[in-house]
Backbone as numpy.savetxt, mean C-alpha at the origin, in Angstrom:
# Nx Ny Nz CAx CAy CAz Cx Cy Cz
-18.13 2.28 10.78 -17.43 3.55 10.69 -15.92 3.34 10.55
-15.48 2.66 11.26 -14.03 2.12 11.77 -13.69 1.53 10.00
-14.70 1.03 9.33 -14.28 -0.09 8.42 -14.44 0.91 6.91
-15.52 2.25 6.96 -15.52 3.08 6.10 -13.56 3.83 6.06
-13.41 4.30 7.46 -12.40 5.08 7.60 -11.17 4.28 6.73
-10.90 2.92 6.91 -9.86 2.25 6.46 -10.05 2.28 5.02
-11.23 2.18 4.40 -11.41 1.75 3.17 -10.60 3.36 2.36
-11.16 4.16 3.14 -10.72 5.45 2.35 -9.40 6.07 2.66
-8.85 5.46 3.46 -7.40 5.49 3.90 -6.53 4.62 2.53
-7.36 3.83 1.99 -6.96 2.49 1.05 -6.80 3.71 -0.21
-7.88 3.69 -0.42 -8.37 4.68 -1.45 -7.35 5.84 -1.61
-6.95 6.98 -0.71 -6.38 7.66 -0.61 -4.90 7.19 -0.88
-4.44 6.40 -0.19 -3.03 5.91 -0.57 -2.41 5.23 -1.67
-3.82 4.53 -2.35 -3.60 3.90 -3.49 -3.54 5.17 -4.71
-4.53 6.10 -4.57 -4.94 7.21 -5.35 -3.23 8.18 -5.32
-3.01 8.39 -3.96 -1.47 8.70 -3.98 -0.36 8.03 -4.86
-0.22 7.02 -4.58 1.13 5.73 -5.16 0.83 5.83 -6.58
-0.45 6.21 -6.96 -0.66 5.55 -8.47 -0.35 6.97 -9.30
-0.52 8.20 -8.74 -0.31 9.72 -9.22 1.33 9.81 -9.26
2.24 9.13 -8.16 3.16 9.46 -7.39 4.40 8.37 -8.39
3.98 7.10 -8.99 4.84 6.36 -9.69 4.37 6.15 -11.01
2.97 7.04 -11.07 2.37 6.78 -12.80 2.13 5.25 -13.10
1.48 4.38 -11.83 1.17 3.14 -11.88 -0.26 3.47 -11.91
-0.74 3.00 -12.43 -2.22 2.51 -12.63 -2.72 1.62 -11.14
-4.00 2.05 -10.76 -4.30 1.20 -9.12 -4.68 -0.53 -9.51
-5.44 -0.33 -11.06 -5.29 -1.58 -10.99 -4.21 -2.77 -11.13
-2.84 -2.38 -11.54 -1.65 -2.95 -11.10 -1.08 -2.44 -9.93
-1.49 -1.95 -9.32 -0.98 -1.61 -7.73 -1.35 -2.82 -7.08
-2.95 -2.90 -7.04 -3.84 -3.78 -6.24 -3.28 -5.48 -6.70
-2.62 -5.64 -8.31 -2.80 -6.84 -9.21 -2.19 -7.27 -8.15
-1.35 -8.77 -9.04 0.17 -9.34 -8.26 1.12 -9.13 -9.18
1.32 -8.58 -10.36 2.82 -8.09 -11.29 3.65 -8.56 -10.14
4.99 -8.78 -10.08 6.12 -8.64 -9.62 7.10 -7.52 -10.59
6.73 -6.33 -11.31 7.68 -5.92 -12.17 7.84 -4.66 -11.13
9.20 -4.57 -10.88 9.48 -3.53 -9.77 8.95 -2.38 -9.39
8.67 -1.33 -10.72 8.16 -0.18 -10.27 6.66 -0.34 -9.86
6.22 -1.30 -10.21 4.65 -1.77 -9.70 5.17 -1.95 -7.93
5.72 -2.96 -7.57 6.03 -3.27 -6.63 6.75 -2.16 -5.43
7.32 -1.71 -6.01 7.55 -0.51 -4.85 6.28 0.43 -4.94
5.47 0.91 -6.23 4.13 1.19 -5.81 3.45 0.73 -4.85
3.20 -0.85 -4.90 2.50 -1.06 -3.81 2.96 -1.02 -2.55
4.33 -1.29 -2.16 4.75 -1.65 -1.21 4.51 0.07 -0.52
4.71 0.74 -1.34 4.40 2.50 -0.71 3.11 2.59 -0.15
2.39 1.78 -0.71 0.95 1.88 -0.25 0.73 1.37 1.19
1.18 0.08 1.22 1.28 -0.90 2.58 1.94 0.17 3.49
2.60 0.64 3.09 3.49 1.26 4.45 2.83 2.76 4.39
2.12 3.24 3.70 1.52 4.41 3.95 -0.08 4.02 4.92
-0.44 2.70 4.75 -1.10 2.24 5.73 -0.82 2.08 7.07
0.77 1.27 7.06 1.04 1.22 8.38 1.47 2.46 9.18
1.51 3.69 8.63 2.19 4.45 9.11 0.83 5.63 9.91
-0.19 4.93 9.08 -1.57 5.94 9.61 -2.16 4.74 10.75
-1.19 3.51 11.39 -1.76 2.80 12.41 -2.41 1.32 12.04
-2.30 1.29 10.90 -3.08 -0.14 10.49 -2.12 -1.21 10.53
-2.60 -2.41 10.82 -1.72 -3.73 11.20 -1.39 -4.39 10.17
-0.28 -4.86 10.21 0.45 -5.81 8.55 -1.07 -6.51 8.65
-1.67 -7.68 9.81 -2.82 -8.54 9.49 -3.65 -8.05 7.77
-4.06 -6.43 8.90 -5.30 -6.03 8.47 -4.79 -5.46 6.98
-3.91 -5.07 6.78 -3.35 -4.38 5.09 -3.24 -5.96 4.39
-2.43 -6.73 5.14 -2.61 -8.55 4.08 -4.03 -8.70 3.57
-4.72 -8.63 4.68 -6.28 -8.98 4.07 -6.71 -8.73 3.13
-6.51 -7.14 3.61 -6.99 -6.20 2.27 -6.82 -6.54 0.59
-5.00 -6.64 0.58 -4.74 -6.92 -0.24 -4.56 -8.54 -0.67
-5.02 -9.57 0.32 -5.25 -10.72 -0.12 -3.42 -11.38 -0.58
-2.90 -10.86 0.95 -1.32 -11.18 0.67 -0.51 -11.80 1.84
0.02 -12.58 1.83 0.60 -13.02 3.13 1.16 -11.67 4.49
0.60 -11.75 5.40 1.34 -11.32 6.38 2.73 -10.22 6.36
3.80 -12.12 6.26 5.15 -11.63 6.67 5.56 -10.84 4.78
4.51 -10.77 4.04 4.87 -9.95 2.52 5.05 -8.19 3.23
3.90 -8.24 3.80 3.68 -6.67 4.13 4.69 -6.55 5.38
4.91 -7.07 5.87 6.10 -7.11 7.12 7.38 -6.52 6.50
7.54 -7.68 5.53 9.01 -7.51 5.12 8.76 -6.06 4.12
8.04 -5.32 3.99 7.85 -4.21 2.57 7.96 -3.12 3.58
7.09 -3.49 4.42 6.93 -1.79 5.67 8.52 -2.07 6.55
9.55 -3.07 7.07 10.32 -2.78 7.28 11.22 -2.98 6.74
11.53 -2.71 5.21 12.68 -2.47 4.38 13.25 -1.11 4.73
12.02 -0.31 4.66 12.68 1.09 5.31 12.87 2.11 4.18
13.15 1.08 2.79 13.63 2.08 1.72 12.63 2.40 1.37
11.23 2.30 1.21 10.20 2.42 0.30 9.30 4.34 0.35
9.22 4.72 -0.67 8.92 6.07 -0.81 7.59 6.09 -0.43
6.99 6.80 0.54 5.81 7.23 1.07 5.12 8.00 0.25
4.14 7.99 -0.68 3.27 9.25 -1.17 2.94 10.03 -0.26
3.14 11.41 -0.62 2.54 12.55 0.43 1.64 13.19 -0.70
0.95 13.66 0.38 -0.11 14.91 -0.14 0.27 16.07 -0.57
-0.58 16.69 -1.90 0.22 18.12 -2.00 -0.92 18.79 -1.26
């Protein structure tokens, strides 16, 4: 249950970031380094951490070091997708 809830938390935030910067999820999810991809994702990570999920558990997900999602969720600058 715990592991459905996250997945669609994923889903939802990725589905956000990708409406929200006109990125496509499958370069959200890729590894691009081309910026507006990258603050896509990084919106995503931190729209995770902000609904309670652990840098660990968002690295996993995305198959990314740790201190990557560390340093993205506390830059501070990164734009949160909201819901309309």
């Amino acid at each position: 249950m715990v592991d459905e809830e996250f997945e669609q938390e994923v889903i939802e935030a990725l589905t956000n970031a990708s409406s929200k910067f006109g990125i496509p999820i499958k370069d959200i999810v890729g590894r691009c380094r081309r910026r507006d991809i990258v603050q896509a994702r990084h919106a995503v990570w931190r729209t995770l951490n902000v609904c309670g999920y652990g840098y660990r558990r968002i690295a996993r997900k995305f198959g990314v070091d740790v201190a990557a999602v560390a340093r993205a969720v506390k830059k501070g600058n990164i734009n949160v997708p909201r819901q309309n």
